[in-house]
C-alpha positions as CSV (number, residue, x, y, z in Angstrom):
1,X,26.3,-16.0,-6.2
2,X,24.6,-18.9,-7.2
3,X,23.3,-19.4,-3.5
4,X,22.3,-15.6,-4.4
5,X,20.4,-16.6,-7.7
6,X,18.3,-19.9,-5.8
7,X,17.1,-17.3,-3.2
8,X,15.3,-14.9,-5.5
9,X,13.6,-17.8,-7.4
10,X,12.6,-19.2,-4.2
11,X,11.3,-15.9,-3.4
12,X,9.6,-15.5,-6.4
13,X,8.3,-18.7,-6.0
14,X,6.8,-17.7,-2.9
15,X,5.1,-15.0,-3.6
16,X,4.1,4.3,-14.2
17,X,4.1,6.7,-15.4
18,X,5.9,9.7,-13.8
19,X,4.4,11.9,-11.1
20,X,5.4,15.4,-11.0
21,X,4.8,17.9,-8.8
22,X,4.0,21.1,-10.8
23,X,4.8,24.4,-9.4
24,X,2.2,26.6,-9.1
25,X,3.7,29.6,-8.5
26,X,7.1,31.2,-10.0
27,X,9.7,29.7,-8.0
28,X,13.3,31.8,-7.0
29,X,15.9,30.8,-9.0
30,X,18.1,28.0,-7.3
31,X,19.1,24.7,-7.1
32,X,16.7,22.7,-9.5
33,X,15.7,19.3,-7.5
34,X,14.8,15.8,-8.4
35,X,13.1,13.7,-5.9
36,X,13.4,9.8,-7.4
37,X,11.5,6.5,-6.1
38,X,13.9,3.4,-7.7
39,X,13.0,0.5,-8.9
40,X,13.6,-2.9,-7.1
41,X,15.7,-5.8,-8.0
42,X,12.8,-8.4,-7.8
43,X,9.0,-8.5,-9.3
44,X,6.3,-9.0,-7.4
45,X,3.3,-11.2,-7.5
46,X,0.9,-8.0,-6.7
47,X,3.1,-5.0,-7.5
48,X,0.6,-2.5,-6.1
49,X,2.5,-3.0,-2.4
50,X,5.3,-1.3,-4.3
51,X,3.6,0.7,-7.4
52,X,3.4,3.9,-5.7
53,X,6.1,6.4,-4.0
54,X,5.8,6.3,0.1
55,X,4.6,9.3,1.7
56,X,7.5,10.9,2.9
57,X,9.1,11.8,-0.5
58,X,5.9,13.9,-1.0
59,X,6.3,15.9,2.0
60,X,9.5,16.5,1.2
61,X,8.6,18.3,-2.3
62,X,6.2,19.9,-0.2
63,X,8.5,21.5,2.2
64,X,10.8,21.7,-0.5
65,X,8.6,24.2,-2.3
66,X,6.9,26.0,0.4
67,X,11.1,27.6,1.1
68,X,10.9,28.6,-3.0
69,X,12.6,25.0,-4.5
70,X,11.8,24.0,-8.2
71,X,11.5,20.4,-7.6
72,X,10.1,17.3,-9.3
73,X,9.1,13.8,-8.1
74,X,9.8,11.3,-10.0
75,X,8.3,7.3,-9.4
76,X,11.2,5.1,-11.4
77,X,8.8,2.0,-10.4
78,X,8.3,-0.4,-13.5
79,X,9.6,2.2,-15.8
80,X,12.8,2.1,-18.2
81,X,15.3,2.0,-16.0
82,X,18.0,1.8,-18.9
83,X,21.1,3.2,-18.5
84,X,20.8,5.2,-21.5
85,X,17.3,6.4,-21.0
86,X,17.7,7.3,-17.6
87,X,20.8,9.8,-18.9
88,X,18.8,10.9,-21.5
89,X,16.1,12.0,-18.9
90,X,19.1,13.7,-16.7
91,X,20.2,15.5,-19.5
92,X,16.5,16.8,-20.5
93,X,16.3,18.0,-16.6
94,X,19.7,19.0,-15.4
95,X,19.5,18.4,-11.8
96,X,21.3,19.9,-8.9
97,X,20.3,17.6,-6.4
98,X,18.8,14.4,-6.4
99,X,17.3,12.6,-3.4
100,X,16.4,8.8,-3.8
101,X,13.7,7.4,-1.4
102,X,15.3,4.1,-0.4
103,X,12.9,1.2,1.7
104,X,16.0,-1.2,1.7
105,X,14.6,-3.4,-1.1
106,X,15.3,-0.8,-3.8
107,X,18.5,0.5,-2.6
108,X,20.5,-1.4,-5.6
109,X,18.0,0.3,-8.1
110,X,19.2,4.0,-6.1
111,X,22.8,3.1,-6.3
112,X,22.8,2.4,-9.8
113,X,20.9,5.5,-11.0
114,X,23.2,7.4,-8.7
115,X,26.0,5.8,-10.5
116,X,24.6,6.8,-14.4
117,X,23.5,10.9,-12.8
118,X,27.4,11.2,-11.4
119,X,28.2,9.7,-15.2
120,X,25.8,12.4,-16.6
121,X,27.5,15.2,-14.4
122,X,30.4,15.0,-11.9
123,X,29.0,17.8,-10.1
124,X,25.6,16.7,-9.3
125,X,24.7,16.0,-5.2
126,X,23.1,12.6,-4.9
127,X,21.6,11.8,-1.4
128,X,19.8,8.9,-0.1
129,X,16.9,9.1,2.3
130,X,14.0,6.9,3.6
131,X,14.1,3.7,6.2
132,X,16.6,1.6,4.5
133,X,19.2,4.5,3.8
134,X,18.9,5.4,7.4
135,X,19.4,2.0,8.8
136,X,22.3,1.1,6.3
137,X,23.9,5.0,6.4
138,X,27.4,3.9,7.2
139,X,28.0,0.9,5.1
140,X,26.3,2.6,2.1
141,X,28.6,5.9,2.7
142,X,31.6,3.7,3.1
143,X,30.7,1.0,-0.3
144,X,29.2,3.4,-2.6
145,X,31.2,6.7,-3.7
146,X,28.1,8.0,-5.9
147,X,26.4,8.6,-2.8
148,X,27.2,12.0,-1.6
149,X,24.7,12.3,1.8
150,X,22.3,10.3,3.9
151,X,19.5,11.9,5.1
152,X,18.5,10.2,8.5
153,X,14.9,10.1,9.8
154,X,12.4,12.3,8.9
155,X,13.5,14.9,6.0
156,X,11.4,17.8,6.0
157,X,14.1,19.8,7.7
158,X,17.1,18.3,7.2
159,X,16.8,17.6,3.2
160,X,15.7,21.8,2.6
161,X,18.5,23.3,4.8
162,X,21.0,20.4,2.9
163,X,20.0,22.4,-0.3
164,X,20.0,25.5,0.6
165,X,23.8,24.9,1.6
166,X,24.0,23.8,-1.8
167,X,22.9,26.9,-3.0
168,X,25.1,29.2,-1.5
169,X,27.9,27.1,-2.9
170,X,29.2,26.2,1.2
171,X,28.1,22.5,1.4
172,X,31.2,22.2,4.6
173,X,28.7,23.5,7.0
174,X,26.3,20.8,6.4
175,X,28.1,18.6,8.5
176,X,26.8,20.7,11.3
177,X,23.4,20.3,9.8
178,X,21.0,17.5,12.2
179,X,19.9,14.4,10.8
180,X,22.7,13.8,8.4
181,X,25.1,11.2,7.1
182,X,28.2,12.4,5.0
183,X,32.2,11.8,4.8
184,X,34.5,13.5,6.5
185,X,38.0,13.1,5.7
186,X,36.6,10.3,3.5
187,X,35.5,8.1,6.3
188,X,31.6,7.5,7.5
189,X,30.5,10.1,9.8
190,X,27.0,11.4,10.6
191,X,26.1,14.5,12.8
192,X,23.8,15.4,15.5
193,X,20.5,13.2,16.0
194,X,17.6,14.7,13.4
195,X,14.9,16.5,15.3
196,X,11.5,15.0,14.9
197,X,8.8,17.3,13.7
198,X,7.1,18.3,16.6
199,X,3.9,20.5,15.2
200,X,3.1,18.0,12.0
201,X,0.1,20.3,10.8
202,X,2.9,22.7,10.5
203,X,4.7,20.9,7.5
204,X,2.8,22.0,3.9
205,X,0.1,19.9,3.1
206,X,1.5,17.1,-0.2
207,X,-2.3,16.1,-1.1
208,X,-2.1,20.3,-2.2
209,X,0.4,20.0,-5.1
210,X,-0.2,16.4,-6.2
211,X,-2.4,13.1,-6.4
212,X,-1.4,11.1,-3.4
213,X,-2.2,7.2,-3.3
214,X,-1.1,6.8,0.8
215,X,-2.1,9.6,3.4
216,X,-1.3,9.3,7.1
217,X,-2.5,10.8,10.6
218,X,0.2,9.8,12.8
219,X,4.1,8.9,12.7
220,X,5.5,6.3,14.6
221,X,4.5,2.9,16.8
222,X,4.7,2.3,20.5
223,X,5.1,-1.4,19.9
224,X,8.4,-3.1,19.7
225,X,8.0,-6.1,17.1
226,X,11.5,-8.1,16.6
227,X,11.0,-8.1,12.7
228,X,9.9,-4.1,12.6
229,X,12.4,-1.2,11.6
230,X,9.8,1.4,12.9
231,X,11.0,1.4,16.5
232,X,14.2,2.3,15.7
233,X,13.6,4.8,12.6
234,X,10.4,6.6,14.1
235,X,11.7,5.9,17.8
236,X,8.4,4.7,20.0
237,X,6.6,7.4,20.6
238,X,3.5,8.5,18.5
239,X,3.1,12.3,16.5
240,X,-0.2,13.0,14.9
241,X,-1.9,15.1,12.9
242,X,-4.7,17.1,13.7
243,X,-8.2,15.4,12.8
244,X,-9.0,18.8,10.9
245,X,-5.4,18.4,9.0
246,X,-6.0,14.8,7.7
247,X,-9.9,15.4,6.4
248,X,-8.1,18.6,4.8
249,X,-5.9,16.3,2.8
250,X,-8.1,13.7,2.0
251,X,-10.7,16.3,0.8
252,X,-7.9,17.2,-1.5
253,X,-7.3,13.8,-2.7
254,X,-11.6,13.7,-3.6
255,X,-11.2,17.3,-5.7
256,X,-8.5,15.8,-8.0
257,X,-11.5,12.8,-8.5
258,X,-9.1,9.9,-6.4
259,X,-11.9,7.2,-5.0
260,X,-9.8,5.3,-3.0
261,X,-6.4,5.8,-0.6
262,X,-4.1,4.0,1.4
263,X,-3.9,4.8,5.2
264,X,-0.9,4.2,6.0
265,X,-0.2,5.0,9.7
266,X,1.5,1.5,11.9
267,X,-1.8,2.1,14.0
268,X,-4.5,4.1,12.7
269,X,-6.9,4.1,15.7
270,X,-3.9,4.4,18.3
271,X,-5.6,7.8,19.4
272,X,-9.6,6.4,19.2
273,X,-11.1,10.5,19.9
274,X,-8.9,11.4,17.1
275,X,-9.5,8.9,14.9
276,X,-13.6,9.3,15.4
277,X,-13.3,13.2,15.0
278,X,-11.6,12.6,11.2
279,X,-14.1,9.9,10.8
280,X,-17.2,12.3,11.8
281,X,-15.2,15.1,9.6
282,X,-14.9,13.0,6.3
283,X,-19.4,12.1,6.9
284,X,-19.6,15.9,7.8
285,X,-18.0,17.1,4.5
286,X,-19.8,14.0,2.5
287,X,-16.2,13.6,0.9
288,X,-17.0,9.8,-0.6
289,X,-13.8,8.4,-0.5
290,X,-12.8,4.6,0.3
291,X,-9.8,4.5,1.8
292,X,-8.2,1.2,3.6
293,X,-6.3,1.4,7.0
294,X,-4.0,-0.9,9.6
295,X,-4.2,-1.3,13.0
296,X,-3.8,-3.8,16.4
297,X,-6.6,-5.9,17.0
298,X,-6.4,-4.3,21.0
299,X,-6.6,-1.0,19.3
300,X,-10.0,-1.4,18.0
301,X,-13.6,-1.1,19.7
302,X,-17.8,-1.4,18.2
303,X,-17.4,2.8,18.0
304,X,-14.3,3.4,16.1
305,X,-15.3,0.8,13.8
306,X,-18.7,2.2,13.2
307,X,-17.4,5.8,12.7
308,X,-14.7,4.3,10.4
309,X,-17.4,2.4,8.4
310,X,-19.4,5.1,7.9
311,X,-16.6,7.7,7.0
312,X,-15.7,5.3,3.7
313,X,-13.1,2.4,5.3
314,X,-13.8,-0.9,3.7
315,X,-10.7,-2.4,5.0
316,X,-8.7,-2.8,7.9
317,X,-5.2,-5.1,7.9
318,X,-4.3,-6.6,11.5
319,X,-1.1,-8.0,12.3
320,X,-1.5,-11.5,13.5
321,X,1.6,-13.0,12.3
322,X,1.3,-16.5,14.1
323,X,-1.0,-18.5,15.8
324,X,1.8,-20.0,18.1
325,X,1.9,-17.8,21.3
326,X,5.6,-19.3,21.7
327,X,6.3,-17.8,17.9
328,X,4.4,-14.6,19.2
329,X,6.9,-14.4,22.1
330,X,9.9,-14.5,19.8
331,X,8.6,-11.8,17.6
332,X,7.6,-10.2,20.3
333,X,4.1,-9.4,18.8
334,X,1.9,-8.4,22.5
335,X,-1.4,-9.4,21.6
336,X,-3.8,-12.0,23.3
337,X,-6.2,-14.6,21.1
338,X,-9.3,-13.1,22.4
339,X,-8.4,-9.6,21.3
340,X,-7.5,-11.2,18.2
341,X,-10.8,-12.9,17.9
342,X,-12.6,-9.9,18.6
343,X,-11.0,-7.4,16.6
344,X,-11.9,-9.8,13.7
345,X,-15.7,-10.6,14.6
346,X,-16.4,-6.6,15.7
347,X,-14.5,-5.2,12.1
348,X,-16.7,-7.8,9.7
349,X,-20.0,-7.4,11.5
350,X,-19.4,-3.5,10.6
351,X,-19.2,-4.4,6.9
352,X,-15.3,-3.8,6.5
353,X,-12.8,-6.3,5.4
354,X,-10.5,-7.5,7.7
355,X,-7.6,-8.5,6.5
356,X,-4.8,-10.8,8.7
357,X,-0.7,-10.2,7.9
358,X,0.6,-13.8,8.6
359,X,4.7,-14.2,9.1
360,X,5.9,-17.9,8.4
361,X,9.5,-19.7,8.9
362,X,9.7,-17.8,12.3
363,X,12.8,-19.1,14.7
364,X,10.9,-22.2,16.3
365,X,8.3,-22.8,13.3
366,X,7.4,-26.5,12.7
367,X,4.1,-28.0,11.3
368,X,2.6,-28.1,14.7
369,X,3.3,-24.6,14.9
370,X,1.9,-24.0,11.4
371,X,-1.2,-26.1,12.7
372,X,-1.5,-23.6,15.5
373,X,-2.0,-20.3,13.1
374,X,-4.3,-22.7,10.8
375,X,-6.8,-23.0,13.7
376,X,-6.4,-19.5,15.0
377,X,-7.0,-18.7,10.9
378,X,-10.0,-20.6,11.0
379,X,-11.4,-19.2,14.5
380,X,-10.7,-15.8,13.2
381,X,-12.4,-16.1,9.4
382,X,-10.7,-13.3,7.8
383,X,-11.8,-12.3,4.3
384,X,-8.2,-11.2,2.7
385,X,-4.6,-12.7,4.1
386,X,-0.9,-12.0,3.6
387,X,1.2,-14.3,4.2
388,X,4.9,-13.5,4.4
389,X,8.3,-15.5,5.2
390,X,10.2,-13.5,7.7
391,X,12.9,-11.4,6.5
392,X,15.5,-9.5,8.1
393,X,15.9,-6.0,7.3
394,X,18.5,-3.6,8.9
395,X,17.4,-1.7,11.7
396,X,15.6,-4.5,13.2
397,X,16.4,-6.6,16.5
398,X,16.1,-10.1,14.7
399,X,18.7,-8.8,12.1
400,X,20.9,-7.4,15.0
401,X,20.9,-10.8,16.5
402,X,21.6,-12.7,13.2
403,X,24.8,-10.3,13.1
404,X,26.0,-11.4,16.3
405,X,24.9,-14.9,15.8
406,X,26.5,-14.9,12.7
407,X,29.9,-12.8,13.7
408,X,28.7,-11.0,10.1
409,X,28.7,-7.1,9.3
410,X,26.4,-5.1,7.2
411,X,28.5,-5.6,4.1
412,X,26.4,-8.6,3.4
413,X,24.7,-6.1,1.7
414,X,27.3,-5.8,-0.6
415,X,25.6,-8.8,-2.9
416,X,22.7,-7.8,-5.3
417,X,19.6,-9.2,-2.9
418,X,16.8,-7.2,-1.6
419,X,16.8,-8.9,1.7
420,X,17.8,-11.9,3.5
421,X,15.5,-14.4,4.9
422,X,15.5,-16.0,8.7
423,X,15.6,-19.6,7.5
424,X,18.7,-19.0,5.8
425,X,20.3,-18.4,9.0
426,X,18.9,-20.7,10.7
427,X,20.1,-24.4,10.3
428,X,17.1,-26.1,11.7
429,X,14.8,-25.1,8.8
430,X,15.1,-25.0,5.1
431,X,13.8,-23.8,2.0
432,X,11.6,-27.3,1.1
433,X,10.1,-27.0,4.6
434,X,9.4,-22.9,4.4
435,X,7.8,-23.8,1.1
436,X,5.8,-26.3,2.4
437,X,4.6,-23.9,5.4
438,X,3.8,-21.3,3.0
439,X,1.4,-24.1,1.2
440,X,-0.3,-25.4,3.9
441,X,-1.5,-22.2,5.1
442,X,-2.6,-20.6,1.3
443,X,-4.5,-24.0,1.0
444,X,-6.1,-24.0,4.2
445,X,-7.1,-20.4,3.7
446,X,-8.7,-20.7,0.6
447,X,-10.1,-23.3,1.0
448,X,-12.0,-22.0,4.0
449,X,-13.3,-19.4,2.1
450,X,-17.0,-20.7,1.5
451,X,-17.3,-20.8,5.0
452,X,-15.9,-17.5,6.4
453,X,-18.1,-16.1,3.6
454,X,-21.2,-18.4,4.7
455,X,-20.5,-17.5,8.2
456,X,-20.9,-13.1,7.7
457,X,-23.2,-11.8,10.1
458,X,-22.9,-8.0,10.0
459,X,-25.2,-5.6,12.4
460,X,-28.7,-5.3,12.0
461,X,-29.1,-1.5,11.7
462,X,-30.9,0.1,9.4
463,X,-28.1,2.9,9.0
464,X,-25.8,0.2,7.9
465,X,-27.6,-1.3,5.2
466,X,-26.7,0.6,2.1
467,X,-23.0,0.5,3.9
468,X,-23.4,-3.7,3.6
469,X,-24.5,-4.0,0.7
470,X,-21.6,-2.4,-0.5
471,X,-19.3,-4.9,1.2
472,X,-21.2,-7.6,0.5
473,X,-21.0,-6.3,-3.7
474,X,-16.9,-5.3,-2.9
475,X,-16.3,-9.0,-1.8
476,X,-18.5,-10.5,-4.6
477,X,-16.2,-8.7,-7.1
478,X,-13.1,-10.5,-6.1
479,X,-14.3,-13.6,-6.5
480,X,-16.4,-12.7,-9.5
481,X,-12.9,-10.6,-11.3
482,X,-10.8,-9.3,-8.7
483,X,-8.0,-11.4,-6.7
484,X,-9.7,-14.7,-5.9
485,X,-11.7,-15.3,-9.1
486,X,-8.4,-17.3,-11.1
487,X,-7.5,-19.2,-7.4
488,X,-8.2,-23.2,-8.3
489,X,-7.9,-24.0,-4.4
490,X,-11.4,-21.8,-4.1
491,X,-14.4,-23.5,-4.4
492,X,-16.8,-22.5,-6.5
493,X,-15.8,-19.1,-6.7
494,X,-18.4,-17.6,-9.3
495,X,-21.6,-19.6,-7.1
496,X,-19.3,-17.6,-4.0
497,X,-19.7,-14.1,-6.0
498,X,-23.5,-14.3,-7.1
499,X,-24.4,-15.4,-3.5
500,X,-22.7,-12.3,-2.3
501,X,-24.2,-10.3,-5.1
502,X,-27.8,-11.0,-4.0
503,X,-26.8,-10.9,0.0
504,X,-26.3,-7.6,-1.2
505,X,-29.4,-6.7,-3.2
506,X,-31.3,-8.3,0.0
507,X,-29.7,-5.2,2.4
508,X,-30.0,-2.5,-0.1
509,X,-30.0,-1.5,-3.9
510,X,-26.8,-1.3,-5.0
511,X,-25.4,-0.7,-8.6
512,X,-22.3,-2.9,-8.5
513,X,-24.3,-5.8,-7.6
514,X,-27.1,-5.5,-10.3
515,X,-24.1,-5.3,-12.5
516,X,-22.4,-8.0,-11.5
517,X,-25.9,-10.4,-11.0
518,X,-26.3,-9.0,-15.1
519,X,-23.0,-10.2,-16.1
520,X,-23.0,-13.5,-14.3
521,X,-26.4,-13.7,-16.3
522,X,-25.3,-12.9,-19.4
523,X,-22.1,-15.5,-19.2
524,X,-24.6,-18.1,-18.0
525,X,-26.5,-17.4,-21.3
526,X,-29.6,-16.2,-19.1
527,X,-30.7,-13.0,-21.0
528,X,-34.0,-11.8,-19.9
529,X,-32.9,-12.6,-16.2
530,X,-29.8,-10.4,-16.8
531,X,-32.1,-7.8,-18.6
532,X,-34.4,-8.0,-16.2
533,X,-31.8,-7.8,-13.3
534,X,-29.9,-4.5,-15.1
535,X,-33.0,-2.6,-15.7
536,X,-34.2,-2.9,-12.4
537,X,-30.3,-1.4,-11.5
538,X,-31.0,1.2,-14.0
539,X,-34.5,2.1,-12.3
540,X,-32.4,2.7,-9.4
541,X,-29.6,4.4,-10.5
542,X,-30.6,6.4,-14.0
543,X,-27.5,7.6,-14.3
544,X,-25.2,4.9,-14.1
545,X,-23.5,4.2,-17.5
546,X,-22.0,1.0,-17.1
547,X,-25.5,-0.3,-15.9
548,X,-27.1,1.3,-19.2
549,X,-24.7,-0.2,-21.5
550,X,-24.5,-3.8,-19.5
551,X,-28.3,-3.8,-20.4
552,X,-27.9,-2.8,-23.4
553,X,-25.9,-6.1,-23.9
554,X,-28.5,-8.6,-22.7
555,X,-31.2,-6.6,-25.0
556,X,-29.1,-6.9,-28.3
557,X,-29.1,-10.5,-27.7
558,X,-32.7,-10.7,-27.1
559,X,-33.5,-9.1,-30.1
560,X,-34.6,-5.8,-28.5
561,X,-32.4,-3.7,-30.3
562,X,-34.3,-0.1,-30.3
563,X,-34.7,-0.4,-26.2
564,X,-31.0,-1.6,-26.5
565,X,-30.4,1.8,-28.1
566,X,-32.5,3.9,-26.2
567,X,-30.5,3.0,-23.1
568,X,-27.0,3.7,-24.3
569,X,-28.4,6.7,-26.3
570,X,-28.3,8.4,-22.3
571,X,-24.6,7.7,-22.0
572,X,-21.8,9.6,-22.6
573,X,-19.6,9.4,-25.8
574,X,-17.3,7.1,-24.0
575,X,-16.2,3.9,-26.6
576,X,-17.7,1.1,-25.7
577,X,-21.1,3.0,-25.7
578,X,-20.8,4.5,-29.7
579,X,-20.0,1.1,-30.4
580,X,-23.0,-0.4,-28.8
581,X,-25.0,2.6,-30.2
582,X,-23.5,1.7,-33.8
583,X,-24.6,-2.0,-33.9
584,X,-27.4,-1.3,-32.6
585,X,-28.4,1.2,-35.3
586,X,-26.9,-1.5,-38.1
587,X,-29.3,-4.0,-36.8
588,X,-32.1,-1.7,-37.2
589,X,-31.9,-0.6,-40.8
């Protein structure tokens, strides 16, 4: 236990509301349905990896109500997950059947609201579903009595026809039912394999019924990567959507007024005609949506990028993981340097982020081999990085060969951790030198910040510039207020953001760099240059409000009170503007 307890400081060392779906047509009576996203055992440093519920518990309400189910989704994430409050809520909703969405690191969070609903009522069904349930069906079946079913795979068939044998009162003949786990004579057992979704445009759209923050065009990934569980959950071969299906959803996503979304395919641009079809869709309906994506850097070309650029993508996440090709090897990560080097360059010279996944304290990793990515890092100059300590997760082929090296089963499982890392297994390395790794590269990244930034060089083309100058004025905000403004190891961050503000202004006019140019002004006690700076913005764009009121700001201290009220006089009755418009009018009497 206490080997337990240093592990999760070390790893925190290291590194909402509800949504419900809302019927919205009478539904048959039946089995009332609560789909649940738990909460995890430990905090992160940038909880919006894990704020919102994956995908697939959204198509499962979907499917769930296109065959007449009332159902709810439910995200558990961050909220009071008290004993008592979470029987309260059971009580309020009475629930049939609830599914919990399970990615491994959250499975102690399902167990235990499992535990509290059987509590609540005896009688409820309780099954587990997602990528860790799958990969851990049998020891969670066997461990866990409040667990009535796993749902394995996919669960847009399986999940429904589970219920519906619920209904009728004759759960026995789901264990004939494919692509399930359940107990028979109270041992483990599972039936048939689940059958994938073949025709994915034939499952009922989620972005229909409610606000989605991830959206993907295919299932699946050919590639085979040691520390991956998608191989084995997805098997390797690719389903897509169609083009048409995707723009459908994402045109949805724009009505409800979302601005930016998650793609969250393994590799987006796997299939590069699809991929520029949805692209050419998204200009063709002018649907003005950011949305960020991840893919291989030899699954990436000048055209896709382009068409990807101009259908809203400002970032794109490659796995590199290490710049040792003997580390590579091991994680079995098929990619060659130039592609990597290329992918990089083509991606930022199109005006979209490019963002490198970095895995450290990989079997073989030493400071020379930490050297290695630090040069590759530095040849590559991407703008954003992740850099994670390998873990072992069920399902994977590095945690199949810790079992066996080991001799150790999956009831490991059976303490209260979200995951176990490699070094832990492995005697040659240990936590002081992981730590140390996991400095050297943070520091060597930021550090090199000023001169990735210095070094952006994106395509001269004139249909581009209004595109750059919005990622020049995206990358100025996070070191003006986003992620890298409150980093020590940066230097010079605010001289970084109002260089990249004015890089901007120099390729186009854009209103989040004349606001940020005003506001750097403004801190810098520079008023007429900010006022100056804003109402040129506001000459531009008339209608932008936080432009009006930003000048407004620099005008008050100038003195210039009745133009300070004449500009926030055109917004709307938002706060901060009637309290601008208020002093203003004071001052004036």
């Amino acid at each position: 236990m206490d080997t337990r307890r240093r592990h999760r400081k070390f790893r925190q060392r290291c590194q909402s509301q509800a949504l419900y779906i809302r019927p919205r047509r009478r539904y048959l009576d039946g089995v009332k349905i609560l789909l649940v996203y738990p909460p995890f055992l430990d905090p992160r440093l940038d909880p919006e990896d894990i704020r919102h519920p994956p995908i697939g518990i959204h198509y499962v309400a979907a499917a769930l109500q296109a065959r007449g189910h009332a159902v709810d989704t439910l995200n558990r994430h961050e909220r009071d997950t008290s004993p008592e409050r979470w029987a309260g809520e059971l009580r309020a909703r009475r629930p049939r059947v609830i599914g919990f969405s399970i990615l491994h690191a959250n499975r102690w969070g399902g167990i235990e609201l499992a535990r509290v609903a059987k509590q609540v009522d005896p009688a409820v069904t309780t099954v587990f579903g997602g990528v860790g349930a799958t990969h851990l069906w049998e020891h969670l079946l066997a461990n866990f009595p409040e667990i009535d079913y796993v749902v394995l795979g996919e669960g847009e068939e399986s999940f429904p026809a589970l219920v519906e044998c619920i209904e009728r009162g004759d759960a026995p003949s789901a264990a004939s039912l494919p692509g399930l786990a359940l107990r028979r004579d109270g041992r483990p057992a599972r039936t048939a394999a689940p059958r994938p979704v073949r025709e994915l445009d034939a499952l009922p759209m989620p972005a229909r019924h409610v606000d989605l923050a991830h959206l993907a065009l295919t299932r699946g990934c050919v590639s085979n990567c040691t520390f991956c569980g998608s191989p084995a959950f997805w098997g390797r071969r690719v389903r897509s959507h169609s083009a048409a299906y995707f723009v459908e959803q994402m045109a949805c996503l724009r009505a409800r007024g979302r601005r930016f979304v998650h793609v969250s395919d393994d590799t987006f641009t796997l299939d590069r005609g699809r991929v520029i079809e949805a692209c050419r869709g998204i200009v063709a309906r002018g649907l003005d949506i950011a949305w960020a994506a991840i893919s291989r850097v030899d699954a990436v070309d000048e055209e896709v990028l382009a068409w990807m650029r101009r259908a809203g993508c400002v970032q794109v996440s490659y796995g590199v993981e290490s710049g040792s090709a003997a580390i590579r090897r091991r994680l079995n990560k098929r990619i060659r340097e130039p592609d990597v080097r290329r992918a990089f360059d083509l991606t930022q010279r199109y005006g979209i982020l490019a963002r490198a996944y970095f895995i450290y304290g990989c079997p073989g990793e030493s400071r020379a081999t930490i050297r290695e990515t630090i040069e590759l890092m530095r040849a590559i100059r991407p703008l954003a990085a992740v850099f994670y300590i390998l873990d072992l997760f069920p399902g994977t082929a590095l945690y199949a060969d810790m079992k066996r090296r080991l001799k150790v089963n999956d009831d490991i499982w059976l303490e209260r951790v979200e995951d176990i890392m490699y070094f832990e297994t492995d005697p040659a390395l240990s936590a002081e030198q992981v730590l140390e790794y996991g400095r050297m590269l943070r520091e060597a990244f930021y550090r090199g910040l000023p001169d990735v930034v210095a070094a952006l060089d994106p395509v001269d083309d004139p249909e581009f510039r209004a595109l750059h100058a919005d990622f020049f004025s995206r990358l100025a905000m996070t070191f003006d207020q986003g992620d890298y403004a409150g980093v020590e190891a940066i230097p010079d961050a605010p001289r970084l953001a109002e260089d990249l503000y004015r890089r901007a202004l120099g390729c186009h006019p854009d209103a989040r760099a004349f606001l940020g140019l005003g506001i750097l002004g403004q801190k810098a006690g520079r008023y007429q240059d900010s006022a100056d700076l804003l109402a040129s913005g506001v000459s531009h764009f008339p209608d932008n409000e936080h432009l009006r009121m930003g000048l407004a700001v620099s005008l008050m201290h100038l003195g210039r009170f009745k133009d300070a009220l004449a500009s926030v006089e055109r917004c709307s009755n938002q706060p901060q503007a009637l309290q601008l418009a208020a002093a203003c009018r004071q001052a004036l009497r």
